[in-house]
C-alpha positions in Angstrom: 117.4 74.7 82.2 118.2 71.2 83.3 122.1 72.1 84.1 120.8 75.0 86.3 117.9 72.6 88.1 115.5 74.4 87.2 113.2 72.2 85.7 111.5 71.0 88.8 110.5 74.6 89.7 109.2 75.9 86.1 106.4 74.8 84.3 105.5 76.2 80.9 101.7 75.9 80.5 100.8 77.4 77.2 97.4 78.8 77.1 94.8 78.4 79.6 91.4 78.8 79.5 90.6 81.7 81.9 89.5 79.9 85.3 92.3 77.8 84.9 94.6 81.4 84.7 93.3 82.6 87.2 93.8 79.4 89.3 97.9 79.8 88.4 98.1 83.8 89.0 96.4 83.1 92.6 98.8 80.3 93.5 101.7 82.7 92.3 104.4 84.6 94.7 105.7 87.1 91.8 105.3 87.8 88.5 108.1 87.7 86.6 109.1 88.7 83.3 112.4 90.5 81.7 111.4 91.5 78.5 113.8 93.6 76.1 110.7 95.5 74.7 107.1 96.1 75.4 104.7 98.4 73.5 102.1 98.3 76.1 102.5 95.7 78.6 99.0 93.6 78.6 101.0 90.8 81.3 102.3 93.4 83.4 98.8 94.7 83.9 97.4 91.4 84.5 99.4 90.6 87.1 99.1 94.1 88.7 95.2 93.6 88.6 95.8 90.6 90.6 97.6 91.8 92.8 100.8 90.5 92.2 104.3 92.0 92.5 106.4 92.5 89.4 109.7 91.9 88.3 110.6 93.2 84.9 112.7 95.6 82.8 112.5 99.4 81.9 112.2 98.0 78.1 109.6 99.8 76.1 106.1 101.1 77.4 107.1 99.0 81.3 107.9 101.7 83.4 103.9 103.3 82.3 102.8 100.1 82.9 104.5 99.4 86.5 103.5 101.9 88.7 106.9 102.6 91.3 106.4 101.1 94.0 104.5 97.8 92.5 107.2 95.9 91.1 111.2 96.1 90.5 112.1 96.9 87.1 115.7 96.2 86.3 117.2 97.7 82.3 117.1 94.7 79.7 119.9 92.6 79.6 121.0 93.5 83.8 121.4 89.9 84.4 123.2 90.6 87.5 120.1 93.1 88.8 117.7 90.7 87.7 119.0 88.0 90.0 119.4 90.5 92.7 115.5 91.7 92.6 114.6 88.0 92.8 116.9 87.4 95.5 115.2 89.8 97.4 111.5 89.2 97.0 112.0 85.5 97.1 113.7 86.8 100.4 111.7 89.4 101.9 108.6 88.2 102.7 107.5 92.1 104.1 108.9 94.2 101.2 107.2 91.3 98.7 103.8 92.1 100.7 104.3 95.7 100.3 104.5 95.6 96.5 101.8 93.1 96.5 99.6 95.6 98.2 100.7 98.4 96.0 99.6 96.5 93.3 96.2 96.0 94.4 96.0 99.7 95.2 96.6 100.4 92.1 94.3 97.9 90.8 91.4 99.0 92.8 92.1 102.6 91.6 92.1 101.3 87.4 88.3 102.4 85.7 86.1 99.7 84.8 85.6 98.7 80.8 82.4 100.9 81.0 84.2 103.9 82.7 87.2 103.4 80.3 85.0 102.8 77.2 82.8 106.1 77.9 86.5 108.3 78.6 87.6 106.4 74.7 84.0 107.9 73.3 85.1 111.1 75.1 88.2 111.2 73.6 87.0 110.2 69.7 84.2 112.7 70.2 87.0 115.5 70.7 89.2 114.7 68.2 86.2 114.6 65.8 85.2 117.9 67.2 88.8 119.5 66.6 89.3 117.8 63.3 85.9 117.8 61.9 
């Protein structure tokens, strides 16, 4: 990281308690991360729920994840259109804003934990009914 100076830009923070996390993800222009793989995508929605635009793969359960229009999802191992989607949101000030306000759209539109807890019940309760 040091030969491509990016060491004065980067910080790796380990884990944070959650005021603190939410202190980084409001300070943050993008959320960025290329993964090869991902079975659900707990970050992705994170950051979505905070309103921030994504930059990630179409590894795994991502593209669910990442609503279009949200983020720019590249396939794992694109170096080349990985660089190029930062490029551009570091870049575009307007198109960065739009995703960001995607995001927040979409966050606004997620249920609650009660709301998704009661549709989980509802969905036990009928598979218990079909397979009981």
């Amino acid at each position: 990281m040091e030969r491509l100076r990016l060491v004065p830009r980067m910080r790796f923070l380990g884990e944070l308690p959650a005021d603190a996390l939410d202190e980084v993800y409001r300070g943050a222009t993008l959320f960025v991360l290329p993964s090869h793989y991902e079975g659900y995508g707990m970050a992705f929605a994170e950051a979505l729920a905070r309103g921030l635009p994504v930059v990630g793969t179409t590894g795994g359960a991502i593209p669910d994840t990442v609503p279009e229009g949200t983020g720019v999802l590249v396939e794992p191992g694109d170096i080349e259109g990985l660089a190029a989607a930062l490029r551009q949101l570091l870049e575009d000030p307007g198109r960065r804003e739009a995703l960001a306000e995607a995001a927040r759209a979409h966050a606004r539109a997620l249920p609650d934990w009660t709301a998704q807890a009661a549709r989980f019940g509802a969905a036990v309760d009928e598979l218990a009914d079909n397979h009981g």
